[in-house]
C-alpha positions in Angstrom: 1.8 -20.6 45.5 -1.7 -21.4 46.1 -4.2 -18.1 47.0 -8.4 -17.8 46.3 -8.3 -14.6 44.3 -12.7 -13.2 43.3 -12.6 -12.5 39.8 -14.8 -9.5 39.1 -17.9 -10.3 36.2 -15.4 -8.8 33.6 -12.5 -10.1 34.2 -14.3 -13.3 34.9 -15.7 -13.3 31.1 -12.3 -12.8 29.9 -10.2 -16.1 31.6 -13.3 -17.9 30.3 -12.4 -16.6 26.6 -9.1 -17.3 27.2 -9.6 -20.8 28.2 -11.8 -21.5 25.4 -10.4 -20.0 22.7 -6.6 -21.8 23.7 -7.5 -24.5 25.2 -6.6 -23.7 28.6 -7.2 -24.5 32.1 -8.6 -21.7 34.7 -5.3 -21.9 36.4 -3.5 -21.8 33.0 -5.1 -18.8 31.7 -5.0 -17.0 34.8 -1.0 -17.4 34.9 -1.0 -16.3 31.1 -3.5 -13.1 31.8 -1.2 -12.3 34.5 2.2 -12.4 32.9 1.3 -10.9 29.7 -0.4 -8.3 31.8 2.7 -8.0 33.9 5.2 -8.4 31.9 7.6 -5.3 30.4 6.2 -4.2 27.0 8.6 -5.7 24.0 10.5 -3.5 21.9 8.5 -3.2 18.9 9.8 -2.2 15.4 13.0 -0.3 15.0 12.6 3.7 15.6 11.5 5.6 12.5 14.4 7.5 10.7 14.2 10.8 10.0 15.5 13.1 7.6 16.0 17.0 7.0 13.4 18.1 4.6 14.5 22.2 4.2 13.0 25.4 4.7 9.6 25.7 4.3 8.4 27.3 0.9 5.3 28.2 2.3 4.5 30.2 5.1 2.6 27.4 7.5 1.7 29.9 10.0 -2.0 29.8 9.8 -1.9 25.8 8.0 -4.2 24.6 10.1 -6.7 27.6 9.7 -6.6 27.4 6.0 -7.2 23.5 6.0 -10.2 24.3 7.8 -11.8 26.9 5.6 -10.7 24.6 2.3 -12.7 21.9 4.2 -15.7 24.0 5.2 -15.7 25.3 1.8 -15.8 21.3 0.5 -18.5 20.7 3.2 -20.9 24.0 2.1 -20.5 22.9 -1.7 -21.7 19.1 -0.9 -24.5 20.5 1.1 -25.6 22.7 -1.7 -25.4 20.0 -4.2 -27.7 18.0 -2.3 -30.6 20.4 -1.8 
């Protein structure tokens, strides 16, 4: 199928990479921009496997809260070492 498609700056820049940096004609790299854009995503490695780790020893309530004081802690220490 023939069809005059405008090419905004951007995209422009990118078909001209493409065709550079493969070796490509305008039409050619148009086609491969187009299907790889198009195309249904591939099934990437197989799903991670998961495994039962137990109860908890430690309350994790508030784990996030105590991360953050350990690092500001960390943070006040380095700042005081500095002056």
């Amino acid at each position: 199928m023939r069809t005059t498609v405008t090419l905004e700056p951007d995209t422009r820049r990118l078909v001209e990479r493409l065709m550079r940096e493969r070796d490509l004609s305008f039409k050619e790299a148009v086609n491969e921009a187009i299907r790889r854009g198009l195309a249904p995503p591939r099934a990437t490695a197989s799903p991670t496997k998961t495994a039962r780790l137990g109860t908890p020893r430690v309350d994790l309530t508030r784990a996030l809260a105590i991360a953050a004081d350990l690092e500001d802690e960390t943070l006040g220490r380095r700042l005081a070492d500095d002056r």
